[in-house]
C-alpha positions as CSV (number, residue, x, y, z in Angstrom):
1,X,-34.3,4.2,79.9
2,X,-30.8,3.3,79.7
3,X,-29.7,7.4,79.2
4,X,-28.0,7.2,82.5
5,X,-28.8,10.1,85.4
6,X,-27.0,13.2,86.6
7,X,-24.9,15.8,84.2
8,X,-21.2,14.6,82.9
9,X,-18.5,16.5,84.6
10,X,-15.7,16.9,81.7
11,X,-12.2,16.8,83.7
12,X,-9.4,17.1,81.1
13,X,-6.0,15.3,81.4
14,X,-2.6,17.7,80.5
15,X,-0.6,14.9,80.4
16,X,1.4,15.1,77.5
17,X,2.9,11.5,75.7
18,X,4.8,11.8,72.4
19,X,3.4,15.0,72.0
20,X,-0.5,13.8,72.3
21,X,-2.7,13.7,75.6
22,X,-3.7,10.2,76.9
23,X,-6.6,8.9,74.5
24,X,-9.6,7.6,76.3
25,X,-12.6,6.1,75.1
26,X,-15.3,8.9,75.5
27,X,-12.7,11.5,74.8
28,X,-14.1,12.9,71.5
29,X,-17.3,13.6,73.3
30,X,-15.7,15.2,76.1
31,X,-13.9,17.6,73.6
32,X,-16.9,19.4,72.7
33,X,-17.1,20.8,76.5
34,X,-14.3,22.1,77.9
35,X,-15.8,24.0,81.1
36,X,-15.6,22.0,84.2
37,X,-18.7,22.2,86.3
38,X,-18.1,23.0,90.1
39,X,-18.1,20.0,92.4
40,X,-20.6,20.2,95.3
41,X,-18.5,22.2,99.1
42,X,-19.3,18.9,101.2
43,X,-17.1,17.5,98.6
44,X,-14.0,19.6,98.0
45,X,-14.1,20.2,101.9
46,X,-13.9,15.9,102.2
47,X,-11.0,16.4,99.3
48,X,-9.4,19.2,101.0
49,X,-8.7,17.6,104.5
50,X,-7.7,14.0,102.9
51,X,-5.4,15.9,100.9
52,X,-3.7,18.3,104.0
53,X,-3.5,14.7,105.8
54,X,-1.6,13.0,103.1
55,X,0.9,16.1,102.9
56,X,2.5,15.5,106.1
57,X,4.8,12.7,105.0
58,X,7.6,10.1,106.9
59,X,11.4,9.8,106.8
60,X,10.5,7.3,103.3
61,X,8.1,10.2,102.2
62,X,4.9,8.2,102.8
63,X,1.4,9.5,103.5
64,X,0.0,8.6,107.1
65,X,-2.6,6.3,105.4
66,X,0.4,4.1,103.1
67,X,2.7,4.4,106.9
68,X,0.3,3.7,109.6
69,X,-3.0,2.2,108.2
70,X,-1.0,0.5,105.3
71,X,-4.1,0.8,103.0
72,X,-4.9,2.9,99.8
73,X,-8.8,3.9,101.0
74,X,-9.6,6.8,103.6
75,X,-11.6,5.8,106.5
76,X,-15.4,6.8,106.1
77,X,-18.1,7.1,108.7
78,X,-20.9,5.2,108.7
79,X,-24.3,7.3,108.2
80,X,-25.8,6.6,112.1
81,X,-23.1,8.2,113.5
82,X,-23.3,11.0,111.4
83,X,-26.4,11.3,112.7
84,X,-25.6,11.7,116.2
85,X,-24.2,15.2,115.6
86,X,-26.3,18.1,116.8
87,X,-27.4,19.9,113.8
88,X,-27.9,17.3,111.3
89,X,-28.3,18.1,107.4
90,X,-28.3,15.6,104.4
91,X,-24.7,17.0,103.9
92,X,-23.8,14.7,107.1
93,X,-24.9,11.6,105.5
94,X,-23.1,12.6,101.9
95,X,-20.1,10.5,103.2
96,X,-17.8,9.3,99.7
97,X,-15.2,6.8,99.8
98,X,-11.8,8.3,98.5
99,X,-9.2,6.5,97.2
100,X,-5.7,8.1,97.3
101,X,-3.0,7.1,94.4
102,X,0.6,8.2,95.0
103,X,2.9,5.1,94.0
104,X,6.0,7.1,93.3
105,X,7.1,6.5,97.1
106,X,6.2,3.1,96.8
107,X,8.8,2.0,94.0
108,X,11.9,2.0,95.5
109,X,14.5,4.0,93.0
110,X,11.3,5.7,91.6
111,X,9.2,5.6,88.8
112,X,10.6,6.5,84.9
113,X,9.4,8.9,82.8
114,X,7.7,7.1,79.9
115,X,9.3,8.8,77.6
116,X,12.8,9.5,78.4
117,X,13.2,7.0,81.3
118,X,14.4,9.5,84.0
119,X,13.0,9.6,87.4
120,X,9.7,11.6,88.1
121,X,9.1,13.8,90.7
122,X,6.1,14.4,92.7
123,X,5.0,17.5,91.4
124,X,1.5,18.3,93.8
125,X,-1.7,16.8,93.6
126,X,-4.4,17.1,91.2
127,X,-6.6,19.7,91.8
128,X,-10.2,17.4,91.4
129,X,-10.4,14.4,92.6
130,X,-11.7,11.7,89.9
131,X,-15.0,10.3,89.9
132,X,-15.5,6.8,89.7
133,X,-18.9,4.9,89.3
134,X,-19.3,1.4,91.5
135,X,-21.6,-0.9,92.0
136,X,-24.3,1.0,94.4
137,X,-22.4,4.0,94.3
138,X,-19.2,6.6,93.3
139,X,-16.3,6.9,95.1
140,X,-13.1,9.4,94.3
141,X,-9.7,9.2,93.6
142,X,-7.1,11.9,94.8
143,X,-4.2,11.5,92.5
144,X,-0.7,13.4,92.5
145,X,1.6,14.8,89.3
146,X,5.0,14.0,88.6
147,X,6.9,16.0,86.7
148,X,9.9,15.2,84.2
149,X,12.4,17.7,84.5
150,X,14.1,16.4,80.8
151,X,10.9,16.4,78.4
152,X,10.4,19.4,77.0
153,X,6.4,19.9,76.2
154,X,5.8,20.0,72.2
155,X,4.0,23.2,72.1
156,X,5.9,26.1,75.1
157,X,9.4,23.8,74.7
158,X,9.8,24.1,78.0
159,X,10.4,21.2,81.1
160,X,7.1,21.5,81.9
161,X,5.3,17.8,81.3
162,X,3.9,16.2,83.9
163,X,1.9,12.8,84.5
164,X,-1.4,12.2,86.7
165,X,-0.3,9.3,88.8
166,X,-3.2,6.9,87.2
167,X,-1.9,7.7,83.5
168,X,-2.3,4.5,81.8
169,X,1.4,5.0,80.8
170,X,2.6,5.0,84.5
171,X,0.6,2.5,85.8
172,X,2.3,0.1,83.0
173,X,5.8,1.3,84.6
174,X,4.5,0.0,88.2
175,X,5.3,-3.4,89.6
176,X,2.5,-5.5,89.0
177,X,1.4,-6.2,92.5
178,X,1.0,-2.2,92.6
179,X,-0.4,-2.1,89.2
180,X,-3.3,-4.3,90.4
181,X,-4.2,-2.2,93.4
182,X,-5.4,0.2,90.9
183,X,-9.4,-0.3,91.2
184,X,-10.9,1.7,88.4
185,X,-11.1,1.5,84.8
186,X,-10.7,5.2,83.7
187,X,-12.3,7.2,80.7
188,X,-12.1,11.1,79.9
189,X,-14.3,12.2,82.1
190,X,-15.2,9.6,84.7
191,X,-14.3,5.7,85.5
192,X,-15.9,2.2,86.7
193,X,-14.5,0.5,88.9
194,X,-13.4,-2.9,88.5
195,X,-15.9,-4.8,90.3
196,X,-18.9,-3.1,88.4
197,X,-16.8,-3.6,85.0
198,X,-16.3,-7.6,85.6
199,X,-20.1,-7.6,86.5
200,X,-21.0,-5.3,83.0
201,X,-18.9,-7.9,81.5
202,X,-20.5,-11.1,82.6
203,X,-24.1,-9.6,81.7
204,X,-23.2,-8.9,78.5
205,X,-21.8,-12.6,78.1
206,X,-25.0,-13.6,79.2
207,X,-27.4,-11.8,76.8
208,X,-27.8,-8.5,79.1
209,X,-27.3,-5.6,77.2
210,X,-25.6,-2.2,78.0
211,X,-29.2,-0.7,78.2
212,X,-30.5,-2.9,80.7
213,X,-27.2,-2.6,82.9
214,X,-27.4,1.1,82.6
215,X,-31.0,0.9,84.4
216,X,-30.0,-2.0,86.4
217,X,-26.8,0.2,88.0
218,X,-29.5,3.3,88.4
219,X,-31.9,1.2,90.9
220,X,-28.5,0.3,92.5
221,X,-27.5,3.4,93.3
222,X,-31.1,5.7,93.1
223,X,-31.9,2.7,96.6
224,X,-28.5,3.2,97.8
225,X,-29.8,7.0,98.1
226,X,-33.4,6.4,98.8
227,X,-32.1,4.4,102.5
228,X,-29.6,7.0,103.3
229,X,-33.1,9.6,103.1
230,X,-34.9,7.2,104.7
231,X,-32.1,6.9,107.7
232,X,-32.5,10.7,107.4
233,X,-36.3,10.9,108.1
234,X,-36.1,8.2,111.1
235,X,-33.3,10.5,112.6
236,X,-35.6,13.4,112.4
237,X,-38.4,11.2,113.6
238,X,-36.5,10.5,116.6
239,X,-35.6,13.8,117.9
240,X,-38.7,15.0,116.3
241,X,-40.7,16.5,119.7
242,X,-37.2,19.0,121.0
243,X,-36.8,20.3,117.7
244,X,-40.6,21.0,117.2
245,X,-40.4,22.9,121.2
246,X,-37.0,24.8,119.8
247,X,-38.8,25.6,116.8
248,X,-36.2,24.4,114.4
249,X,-36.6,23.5,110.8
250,X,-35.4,20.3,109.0
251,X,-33.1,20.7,105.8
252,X,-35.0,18.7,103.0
253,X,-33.5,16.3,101.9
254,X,-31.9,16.9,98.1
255,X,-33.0,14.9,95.1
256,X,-30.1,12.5,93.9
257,X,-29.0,14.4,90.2
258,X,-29.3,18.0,92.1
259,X,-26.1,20.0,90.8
260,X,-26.2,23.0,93.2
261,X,-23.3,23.6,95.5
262,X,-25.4,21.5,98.0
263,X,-26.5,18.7,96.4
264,X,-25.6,15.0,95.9
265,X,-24.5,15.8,92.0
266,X,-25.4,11.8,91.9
267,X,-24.6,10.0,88.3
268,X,-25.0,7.0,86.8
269,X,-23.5,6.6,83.1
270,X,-25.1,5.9,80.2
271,X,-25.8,2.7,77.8
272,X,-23.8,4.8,75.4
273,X,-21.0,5.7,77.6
274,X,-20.7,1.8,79.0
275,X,-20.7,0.4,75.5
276,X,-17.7,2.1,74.4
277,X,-15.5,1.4,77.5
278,X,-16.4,-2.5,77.0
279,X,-15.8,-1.5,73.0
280,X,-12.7,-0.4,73.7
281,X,-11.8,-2.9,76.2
282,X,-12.0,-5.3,73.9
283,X,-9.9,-4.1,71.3
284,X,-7.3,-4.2,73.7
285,X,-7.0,-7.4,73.8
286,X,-8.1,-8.2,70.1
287,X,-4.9,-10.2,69.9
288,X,-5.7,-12.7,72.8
289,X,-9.5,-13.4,71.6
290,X,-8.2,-14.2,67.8
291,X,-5.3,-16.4,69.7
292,X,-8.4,-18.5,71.9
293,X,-10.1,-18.9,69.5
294,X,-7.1,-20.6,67.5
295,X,-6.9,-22.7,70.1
296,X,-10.3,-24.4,70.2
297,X,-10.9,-28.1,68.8
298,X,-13.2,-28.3,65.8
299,X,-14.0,-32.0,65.5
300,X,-17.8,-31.7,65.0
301,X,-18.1,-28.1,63.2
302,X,-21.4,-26.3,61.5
303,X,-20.9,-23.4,59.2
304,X,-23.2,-20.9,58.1
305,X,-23.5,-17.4,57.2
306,X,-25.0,-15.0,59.4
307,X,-26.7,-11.8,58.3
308,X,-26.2,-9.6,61.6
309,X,-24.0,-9.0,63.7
310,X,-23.2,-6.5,66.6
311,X,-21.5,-3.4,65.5
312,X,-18.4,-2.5,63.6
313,X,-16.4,-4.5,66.1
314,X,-18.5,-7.7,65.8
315,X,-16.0,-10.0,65.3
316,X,-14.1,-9.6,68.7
317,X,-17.5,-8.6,70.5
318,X,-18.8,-12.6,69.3
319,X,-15.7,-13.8,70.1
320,X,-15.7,-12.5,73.6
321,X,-19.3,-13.3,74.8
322,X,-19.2,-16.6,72.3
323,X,-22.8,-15.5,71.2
324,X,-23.7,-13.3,68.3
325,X,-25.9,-9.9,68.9
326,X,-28.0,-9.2,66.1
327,X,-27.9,-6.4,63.8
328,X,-27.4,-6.3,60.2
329,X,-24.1,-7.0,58.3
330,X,-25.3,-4.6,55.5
331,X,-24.8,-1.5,57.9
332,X,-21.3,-1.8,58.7
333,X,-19.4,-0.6,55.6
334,X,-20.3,0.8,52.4
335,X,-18.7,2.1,49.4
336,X,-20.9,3.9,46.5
337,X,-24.1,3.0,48.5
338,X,-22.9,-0.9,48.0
339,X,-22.6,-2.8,51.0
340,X,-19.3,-4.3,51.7
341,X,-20.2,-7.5,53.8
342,X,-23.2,-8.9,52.8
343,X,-22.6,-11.9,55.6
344,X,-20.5,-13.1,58.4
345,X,-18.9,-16.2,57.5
346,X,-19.3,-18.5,61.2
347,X,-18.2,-22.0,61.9
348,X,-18.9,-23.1,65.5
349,X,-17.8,-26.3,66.9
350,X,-18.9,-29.0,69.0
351,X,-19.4,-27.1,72.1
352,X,-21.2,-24.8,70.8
353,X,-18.1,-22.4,70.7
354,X,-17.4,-19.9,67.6
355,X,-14.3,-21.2,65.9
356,X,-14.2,-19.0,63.1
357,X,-15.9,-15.6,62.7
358,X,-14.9,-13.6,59.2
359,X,-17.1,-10.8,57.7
360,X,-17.1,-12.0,53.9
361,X,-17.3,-10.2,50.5
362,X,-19.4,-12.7,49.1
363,X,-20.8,-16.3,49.4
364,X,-19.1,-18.3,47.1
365,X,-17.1,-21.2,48.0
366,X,-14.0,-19.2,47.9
367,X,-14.5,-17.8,51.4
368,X,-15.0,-20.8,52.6
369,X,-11.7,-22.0,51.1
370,X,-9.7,-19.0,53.2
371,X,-11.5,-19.5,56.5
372,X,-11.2,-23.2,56.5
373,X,-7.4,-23.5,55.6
374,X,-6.8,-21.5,57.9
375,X,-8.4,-23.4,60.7
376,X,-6.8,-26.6,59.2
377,X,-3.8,-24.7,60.5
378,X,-4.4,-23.8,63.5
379,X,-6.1,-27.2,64.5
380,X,-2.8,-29.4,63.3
381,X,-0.5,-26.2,65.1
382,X,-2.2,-26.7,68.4
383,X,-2.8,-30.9,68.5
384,X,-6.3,-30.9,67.9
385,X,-7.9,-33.8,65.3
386,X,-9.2,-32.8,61.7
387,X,-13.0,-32.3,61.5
388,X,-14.8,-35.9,61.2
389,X,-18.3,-33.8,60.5
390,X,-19.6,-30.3,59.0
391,X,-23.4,-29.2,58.7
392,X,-24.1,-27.1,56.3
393,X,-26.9,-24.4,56.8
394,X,-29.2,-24.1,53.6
395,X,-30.0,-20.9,53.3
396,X,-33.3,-21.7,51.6
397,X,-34.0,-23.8,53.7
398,X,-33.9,-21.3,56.4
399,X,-36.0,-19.4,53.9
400,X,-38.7,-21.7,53.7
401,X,-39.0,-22.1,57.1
402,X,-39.5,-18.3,58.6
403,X,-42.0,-18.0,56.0
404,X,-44.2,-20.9,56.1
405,X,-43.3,-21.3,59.9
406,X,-43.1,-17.3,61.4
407,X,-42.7,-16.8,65.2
């Protein structure tokens, strides 16, 4: 439970920033595995004819979908009429939504380079589309490459460094309106879109863990499967008796991980893999959870020490969900065998909200001198009035009670 379904497809990035390819979070996992694994024919032949439709461009060098439809998602059939077809296989009903990326004609005076500031070039489009995990199930993206004919790359020296069109570094170069058509938080290998990611994130808010919204995404999309089978079966039911007289066989339909050429290749991602793309969402914006929580009033404030915490990122991770998640301080760092934290130093205030959160070297008074100057501070800084009350946790208290008292 929680391990996710379905094999992980490594897709390497070549683009090249400052001499270093575009970090993402699963990236050192990806590294070990460098061979891509072939994507199914229904697919590549979806990604093909999507890709020989967007070639033929306008006067203002705009794909048919950005010109006519004025949309960034490709047109998918719905499973009955795929149905209707005269030789039906599961293939028919294996029907992604793709997602096409090519900004650079929609900037006017282009795009820069991110690292020299002149004007990319479309240079093709990538070779695979992306994968991308959703709600109940994965759509693709079909990106293009621009190329910078000034950078030279830092190993060949030659103008050869190019961009995928959703490098992290381009998309920042976009107007923001743009920018924010982009649906998917990417990783190495794969991506979430943004819809599944702001659910992920309000379940772990709310005490759901990355385990149980791993299996919670696999019955999404393992019953998203199971009714497109099931529309299968009552096809075949219904033109059961001329098939059976023309002595024609059914395909069976193909289980949802199957990895042959043929199959669904379906995946869901991991507890592992989701934690460290929330992980490293947060650090991202360390700077805005440490300013928040500056911000808050501390009128009525309780301070304690805690003995566990989340992970090595505990402090942001409490200060984004405003709830601690257990797990021992003494784990996080040691030197000679000695743990460095032996608590987590927390002062909440009247509404319950986490006004200061500071691993601590010791428990002596002195570290409660540094936290709580510091939210003097910020409390005159931002308006708010001095605390009128503080409760003090007694530690033996607490003691006393889980022993005499256990649950």
């Amino acid at each position: 439970m929680g391990d996710g379904i379905g094999v992980e497809d490594p897709d390497f990035e070549n683009d090249v920033l400052n001499g270093q390819p575009e970090k993402y979070a699963d990236a050192a996992a990806s590294a070990k595995n460098t061979n891509r694994n072939p994507l199914p024919s229904w697919l590549m032949t979806k990604f093909r004819e999507h890709v020989e439709a967007s070639n033929k461009r306008d006067g203002n060098r705009l794909p048919p979908l950005y010109a006519k439809h004025q949309t960034f998602w490709f047109p998918s059939k719905s499973p009955f009429f795929s149905l209707l077809q005269k030789q039906v296989t599961p293939q028919c009903l294996f029907n992604p939504r793709f997602f096409l990326w090519d900004p650079e004609p929609l900037v006017f005076g282009g795009i820069p380079c991110p690292m020299c500031g002149q004007k990319l070039m479309r240079h093709g489009h990538v070779e695979r589309p992306h994968r991308c995990i959703d709600l109940y199930d994965t759509f693709w993206i079909i990106g293009y490459r621009y190329h910078c004919s000034s950078c030279l790359h830092p190993i060949s020296k030659k103008a050869t460094v190019t961009f995928n069109s959703w490098d992290t570094h381009i998309i920042s170069n976009l107007p923001p309106h743009l920018a924010a058509e982009f649906p998917v938080r990417l990783s190495f290998r794969s991506g979430i879109s943004f819809a599944a990611f702001g659910f992920m994130r309000s379940c772990f808010q709310n005490g759901m863990g990355a385990k149980q919204f791993s299996d919670a995404l696999r019955v999404q999309h393992l019953q998203h499967y199971d009714e497109l089978h099931l529309q299968y079966l009552q096809a075949i039911a219904v033109g059961s008796k001329l098939k059976t007289w023309l002595h024609q066989a059914y395909e069976p339909f193909p289980k949802f991980e199957d990895q042959s050429l043929t199959g669904f290749h379906g995946y869901v991602p991991s507890a592992q893999w989701l934690h460290g793309l929330y992980d490293e969402f947060i650090e991202e914006h360390q700077q805005e959870l440490v300013q928040h929580t500056a911000m808050l009033s501390g009128e009525i404030c309780s301070i304690d020490h805690s003995f566990k915490v989340c992970s090595h990122k505990s402090i942001f991770y409490c200060l984004a969900s405003k709830h601690l998640l257990w797990q021992c301080t003494k784990h996080i760092a040691k030197v000679n065998g000695v743990p460095t934290y032996p608590g987590l130093l927390t002062v909440t205030n009247e509404k319950g909200e986490i006004r200061v959160c500071a691993l601590v070297a010791t428990k002596s008074h002195s570290q409660f001198e540094i936290a709580l100057k510091k939210m003097q501070e910020s409390l005159h800084l931002y308006g708010h009035a001095q605390p009128s009350i503080f409760i003090l946790t007694i530690w033996l208290i607490s003691s006393f009670w889980r022993h005499h008292f256990p649950l």
